[in-house]
C-alpha positions as MATLAB code, in Angstrom:
seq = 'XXXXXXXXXXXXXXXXXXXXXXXXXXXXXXXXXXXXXXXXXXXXXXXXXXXXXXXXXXXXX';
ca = [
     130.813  175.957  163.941;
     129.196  172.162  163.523;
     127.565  170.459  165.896;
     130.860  168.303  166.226;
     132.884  171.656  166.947;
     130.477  172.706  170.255;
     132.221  173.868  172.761;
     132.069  172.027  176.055;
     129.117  172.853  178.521;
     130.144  173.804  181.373;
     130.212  171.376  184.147;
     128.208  173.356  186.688;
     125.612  174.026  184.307;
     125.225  169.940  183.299;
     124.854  169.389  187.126;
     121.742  171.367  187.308;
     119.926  170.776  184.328;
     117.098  167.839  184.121;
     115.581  166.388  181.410;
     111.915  167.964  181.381;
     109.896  165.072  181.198;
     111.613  162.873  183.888;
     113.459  165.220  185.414;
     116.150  163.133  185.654;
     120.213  164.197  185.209;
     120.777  164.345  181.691;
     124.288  163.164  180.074;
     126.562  165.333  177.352;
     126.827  163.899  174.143;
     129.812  166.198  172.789;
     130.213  164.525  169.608;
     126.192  164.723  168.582;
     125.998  168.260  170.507;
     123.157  166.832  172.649;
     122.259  166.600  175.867;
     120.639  163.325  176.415;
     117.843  161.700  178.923;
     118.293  157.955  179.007;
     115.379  157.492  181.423;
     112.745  159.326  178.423;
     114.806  158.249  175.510;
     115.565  161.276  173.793;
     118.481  163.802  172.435;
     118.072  167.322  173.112;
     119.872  169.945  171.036;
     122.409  172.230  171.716;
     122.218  175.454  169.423;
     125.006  177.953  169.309;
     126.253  176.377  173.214;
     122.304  176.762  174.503;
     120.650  173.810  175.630;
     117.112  173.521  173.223;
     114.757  172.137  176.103;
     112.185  171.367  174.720;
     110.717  168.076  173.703;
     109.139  169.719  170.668;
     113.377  169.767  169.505;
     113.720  166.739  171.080;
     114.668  163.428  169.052;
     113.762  160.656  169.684;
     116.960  157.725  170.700;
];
């Protein structure tokens, strides 16, 4: 499966998870596989449908 082929989050799931550095609401980027914070300007993974947390895996926007 590609990154472009992820499965969809689930919705409840994206309404609880915060970016760790602002925690602010974070946004689904389907087509990059990312979840992304706006407010700290960066992309965070999403590895075999589990959100990568850290900002270590983090990239930069």
């Amino acid at each position: 499966m590609t990154q472009t082929q992820e499965k969809a989050i689930d919705p409840w799931l994206l309404s609880i998870l915060v970016c760790p550095v602002t925690r602010t609401p974070l946004t689904h980027d389907a087509q990059a596989g990312e979840l992304v914070s706006d407010a700290a300007g960066l992309a965070f993974p999403i590895r075999d449908g589990v959100p990568v947390l850290l900002v270590e895996a983090a990239r930069p926007l």
